[in-house]
N, C-alpha and C positions, 0 to 999 in steps of 0.2 A: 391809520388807527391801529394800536396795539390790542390786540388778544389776549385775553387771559391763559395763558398756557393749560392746558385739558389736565385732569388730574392722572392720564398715563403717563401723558410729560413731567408731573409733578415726582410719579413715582418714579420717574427713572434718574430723577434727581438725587432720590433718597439712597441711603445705605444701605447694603446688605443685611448689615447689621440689627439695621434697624427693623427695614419691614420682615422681619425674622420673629422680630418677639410677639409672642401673642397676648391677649389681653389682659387682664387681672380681671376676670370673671366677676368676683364679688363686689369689685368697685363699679363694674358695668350695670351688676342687679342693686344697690344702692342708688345710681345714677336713676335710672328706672322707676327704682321705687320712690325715690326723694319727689320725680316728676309728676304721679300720679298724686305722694301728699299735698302738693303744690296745687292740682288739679280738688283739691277739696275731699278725695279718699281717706280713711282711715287705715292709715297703712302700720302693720305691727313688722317690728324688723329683727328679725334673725340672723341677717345676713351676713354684719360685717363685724368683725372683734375689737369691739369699741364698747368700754365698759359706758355705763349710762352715768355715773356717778364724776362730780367732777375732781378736779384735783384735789389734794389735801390743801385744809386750809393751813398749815402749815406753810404750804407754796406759795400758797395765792399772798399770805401776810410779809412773806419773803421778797414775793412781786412787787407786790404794794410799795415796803420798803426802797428796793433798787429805784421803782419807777422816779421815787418822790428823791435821791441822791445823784450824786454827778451824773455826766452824760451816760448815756450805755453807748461804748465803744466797743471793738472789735475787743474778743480776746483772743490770749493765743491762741493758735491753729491747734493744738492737744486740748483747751479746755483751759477753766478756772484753774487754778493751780486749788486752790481750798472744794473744789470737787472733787479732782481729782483724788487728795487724800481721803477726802469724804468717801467715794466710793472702792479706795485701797481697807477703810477700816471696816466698811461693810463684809467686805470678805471676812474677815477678822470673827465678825461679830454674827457671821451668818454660817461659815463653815469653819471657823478657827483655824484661817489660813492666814498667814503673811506676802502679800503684796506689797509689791514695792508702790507708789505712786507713780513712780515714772516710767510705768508698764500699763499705765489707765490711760487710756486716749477716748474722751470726750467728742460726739459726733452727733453730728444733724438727725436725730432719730436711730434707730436700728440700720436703716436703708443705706446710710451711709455707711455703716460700719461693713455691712456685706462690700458693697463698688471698693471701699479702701480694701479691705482683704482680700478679694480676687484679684482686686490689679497688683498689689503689693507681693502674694504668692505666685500668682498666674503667668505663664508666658501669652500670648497666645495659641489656640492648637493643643493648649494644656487640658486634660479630663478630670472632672470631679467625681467623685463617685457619693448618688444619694439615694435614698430609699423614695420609693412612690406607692401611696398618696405622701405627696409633697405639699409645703409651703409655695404657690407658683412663681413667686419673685424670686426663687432661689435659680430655678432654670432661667428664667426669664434675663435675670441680669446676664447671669452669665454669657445666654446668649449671644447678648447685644456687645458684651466685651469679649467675644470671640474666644472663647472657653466652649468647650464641652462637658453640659451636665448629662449623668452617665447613671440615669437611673435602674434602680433595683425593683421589680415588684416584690412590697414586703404585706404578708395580711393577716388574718388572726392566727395563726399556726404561728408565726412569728411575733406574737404581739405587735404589729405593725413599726417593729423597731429593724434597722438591721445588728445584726452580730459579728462578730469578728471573725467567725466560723465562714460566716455567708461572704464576707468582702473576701479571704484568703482564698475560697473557690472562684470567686468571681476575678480574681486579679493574675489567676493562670491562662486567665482567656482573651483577656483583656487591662493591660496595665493604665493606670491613672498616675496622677499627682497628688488627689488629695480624695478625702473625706469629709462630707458635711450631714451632723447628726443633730438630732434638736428634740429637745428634754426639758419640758412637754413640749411635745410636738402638736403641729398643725396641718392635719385639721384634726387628728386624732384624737388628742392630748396623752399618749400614751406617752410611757415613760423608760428610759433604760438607767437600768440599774452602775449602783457603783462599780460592779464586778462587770458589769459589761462595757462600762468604761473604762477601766483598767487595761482590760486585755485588747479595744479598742488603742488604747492609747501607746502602748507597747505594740500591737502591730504597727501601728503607722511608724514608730520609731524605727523598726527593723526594719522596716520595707522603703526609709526614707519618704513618707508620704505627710504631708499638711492635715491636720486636724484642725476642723472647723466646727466648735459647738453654738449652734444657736441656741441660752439658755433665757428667751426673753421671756418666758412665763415661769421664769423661777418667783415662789413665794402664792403662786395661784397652784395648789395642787391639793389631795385629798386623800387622806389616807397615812402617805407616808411624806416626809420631805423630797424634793431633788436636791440631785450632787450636783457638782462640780466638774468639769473635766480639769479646770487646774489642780485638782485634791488628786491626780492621779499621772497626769505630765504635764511638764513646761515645755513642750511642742504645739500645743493646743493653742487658737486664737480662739477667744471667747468673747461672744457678741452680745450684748444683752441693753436694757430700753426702760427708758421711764413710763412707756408707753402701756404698759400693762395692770401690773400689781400695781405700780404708781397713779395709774387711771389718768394718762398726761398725752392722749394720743396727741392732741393737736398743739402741743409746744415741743414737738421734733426735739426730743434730747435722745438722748442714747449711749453705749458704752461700749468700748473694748479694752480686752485684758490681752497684751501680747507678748512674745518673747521679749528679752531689751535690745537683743539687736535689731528687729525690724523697728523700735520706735523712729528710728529719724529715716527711714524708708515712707514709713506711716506721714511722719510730721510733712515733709516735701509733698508727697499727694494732698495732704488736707490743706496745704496751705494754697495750692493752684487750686482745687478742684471746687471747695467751699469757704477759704477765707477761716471762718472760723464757726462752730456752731452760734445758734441765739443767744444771745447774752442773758437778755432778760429770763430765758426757760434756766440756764446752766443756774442763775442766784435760787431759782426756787426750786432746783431742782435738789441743790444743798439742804435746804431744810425740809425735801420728800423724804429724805432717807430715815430722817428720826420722829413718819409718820406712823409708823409700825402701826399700833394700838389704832387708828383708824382706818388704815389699808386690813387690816385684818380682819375686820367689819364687813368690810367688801367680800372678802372672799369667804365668807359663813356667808353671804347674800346669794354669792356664786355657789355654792354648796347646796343651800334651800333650790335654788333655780333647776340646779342638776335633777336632784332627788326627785324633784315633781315632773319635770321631764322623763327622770327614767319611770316613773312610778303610772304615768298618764301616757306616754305615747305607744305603748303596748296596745293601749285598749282603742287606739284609733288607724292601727293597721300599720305602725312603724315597733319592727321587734325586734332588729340586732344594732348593734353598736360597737365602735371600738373602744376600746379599753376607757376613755377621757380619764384616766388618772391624776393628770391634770390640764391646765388653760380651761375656757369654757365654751368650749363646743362638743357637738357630738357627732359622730361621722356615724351615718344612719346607711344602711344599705335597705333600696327599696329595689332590691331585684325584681321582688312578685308582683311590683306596681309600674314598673316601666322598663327599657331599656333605652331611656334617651332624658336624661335627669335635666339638661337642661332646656327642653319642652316640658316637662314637668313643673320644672321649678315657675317658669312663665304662666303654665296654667295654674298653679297653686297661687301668686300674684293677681294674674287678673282676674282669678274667679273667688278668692279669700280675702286679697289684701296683706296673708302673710309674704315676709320675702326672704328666702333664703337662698344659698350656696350651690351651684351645680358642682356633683361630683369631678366633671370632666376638668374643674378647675384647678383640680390636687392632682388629678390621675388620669392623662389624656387616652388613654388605654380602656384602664377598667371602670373608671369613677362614671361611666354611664348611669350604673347601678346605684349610687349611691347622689348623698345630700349630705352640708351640714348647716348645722344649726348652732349658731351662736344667742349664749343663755348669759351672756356679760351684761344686757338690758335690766327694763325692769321686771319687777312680779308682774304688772300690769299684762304685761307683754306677751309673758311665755302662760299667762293664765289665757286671756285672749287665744292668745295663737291656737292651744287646747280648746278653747271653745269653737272655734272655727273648724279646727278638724272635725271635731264631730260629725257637723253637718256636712263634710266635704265629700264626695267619693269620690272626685280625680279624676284622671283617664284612666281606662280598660287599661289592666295587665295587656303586656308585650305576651302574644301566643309563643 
């Protein structure tokens, strides 16, 4: 009789690579909390950056169309060819820039467009160099593709952004290959400026280094607009997602804007790695772009959510926050309520029903202290969630 090989034996089957990468935190407290709604709980979710609202109907009538027309076949590995213009005139029409179309490369979500840029820039052994609190997929992948992300502690003294002051210190002690910056960023939503793009983007030119902007919450922001890092070099690869301001998590479309010589670098990996993104998401993802006047909707929704957030969570014993200038989260530091956020966060779950973000998931270092909270949901949600605090008092402060 054969054995089931023990799950030591399993793991010594696995990659280094692999069992290297650590979890995605918020999808593990989603999993969790999805379990306990299933269990008959009323579970209010904070957790994960998925607006509540569904697609435009703009998309969905775009859907509609494709479904009810010839077969949906593979497109090409770069995308719709009438996407990809679509999102060259977005540029156009959104920072009165000219992009070419054959510098738009069409991808499975955001997610892909990160794996295609790292392995297209990356040797392995190669260093990134990124600010923490982080996005964790940005370490994470890289991990698993044998890169080294090469994080910065950045905090409010720095606006949680880095500078090109702070990378030029860091890079006499330690050389990399590239930089990855993200405007608004995650879990922050803070934001760097056009002028600290520039002189971003101008160091990495002189120092021969790769620029990577994650700009997937462009159009969710408050206050002032976001830039561009194309508005300032064509060194920059730029990633960005229907997933967001388009409210299209779960039809995986996404975007990059790249030099023109890496396109057929790019085209050869997308063509082995994913075939080609969704068909059916790429036709409706054409007619999200000229949802403006509704997506805009959304984000006065995200605005009201903010407001009440900043205006109520004072009064229940959460008082700092980083900048969220834009996306819709808020990075809360609860130093004087714990030093271990995600025992926190589980006790706030099984004792409230809310469920949010452990800090340690941005910031394996210092995010102990902290929590976020995503307010992309509905009123219902983040009004709940404030009533629950109320009555909550937590665990004891960390002596």
């Amino acid at each position: 009789m054969t054995h089931p090989a023990s799950r030591a034996d399993a793991l010594q089957t696995m990659s280094r690579r692999a069992t290297a990468v650590a979890p995605f935190l918020a999808m593990d407290v989603m999993r969790a909390a999805a379990a306990r709604g299933r269990a008959g709980e009323d579970i209010v979710h904070l957790e994960v950056g998925q607006p509540s609202a569904s697609a435009p109907a703009l998309a969905i009538e775009a859907a509609r169309r494709a479904l009810a027309g010839p077969a949906l076949g593979y497109t090409e590995a770069l995308g719709l060819p009438a996407l990809r213009e679509r999102i060259a005139r977005h540029y156009a029409d959104s920072y009165g820039l000219t992009i070419l179309p054959e510098r738009v490369i069409v991808t499975t979500g955001s997610s892909a467009g990160f794996v295609l840029a790292f392995l297209a820039l990356f040797d392995s052994g190669a260093r990134v160099l990124l600010g923490q609190p982080t996005y964790p997929a940005y370490r994470n992948i890289l991990t698993a593709l044998d890169i080294a992300p090469c994080p910065i502690a950045v905090g409010a003294a720095e606006g949680f952004q880095l500078s090109a002051e702070r990378i030029e210190s860091t890079l006499a002690a330690q050389p990399v290959d590239g930089v990855l910056v993200a405007s608004p960023a995650n879990p922050t939503g803070a934001m760097v400026s056009g002028d600290t793009l520039g002189r971003l983007g101008a160091l990495c030119a002189r120092r021969g280094l790769w620029l990577i902007a994650d700009e997937v919450y462009h159009g969710i922001t408050f206050g002032r607009p976001a830039e561009t890092a194309l508005a300032y070099t064509d060194r920059a690869v730029v990633i960005n997602s229907f997933s967001k301001y388009f409210a299209m998590t779960g039809w995986r479309v996404g975007w990059m804007v790249v030099p023109e010589e890496m396109v057929r670098t790019i085209e050869r990996l997308a063509q082995n790695l994913f075939i080609a993104p969704p068909t059916l998401s790429q036709h409706a993802a054409v007619a999200a772009l000229d949802a403006r006047e509704e997506l805009d909707r959304h984000v006065a929704h995200y605005a009201e959510n903010r407001d009440l957030l900043l205006t109520q969570l004072p009064k229940v014993g959460f008082e700092t926050f980083a900048p969220a200038d834009g996306a819709f989260y808020l990075y809360a530091d609860i130093h004087h309520r714990t030093n271990d956020s995600e025992v926190f966060c589980r006790a706030l779950l099984a004792e409230t029903g809310i469920a949010v973000t452990p800090g340690i998931d941005f910031d394996p270092e210092r995010g102990r202290g902290f929590l976020r909270l995503s307010y992309a949901g509905s009123r219902r949600d983040v009004e709940e969630a404030i009533r629950r605090l109320r009555r909550w008092r937590g665990p004891a402060a960390a002596d």
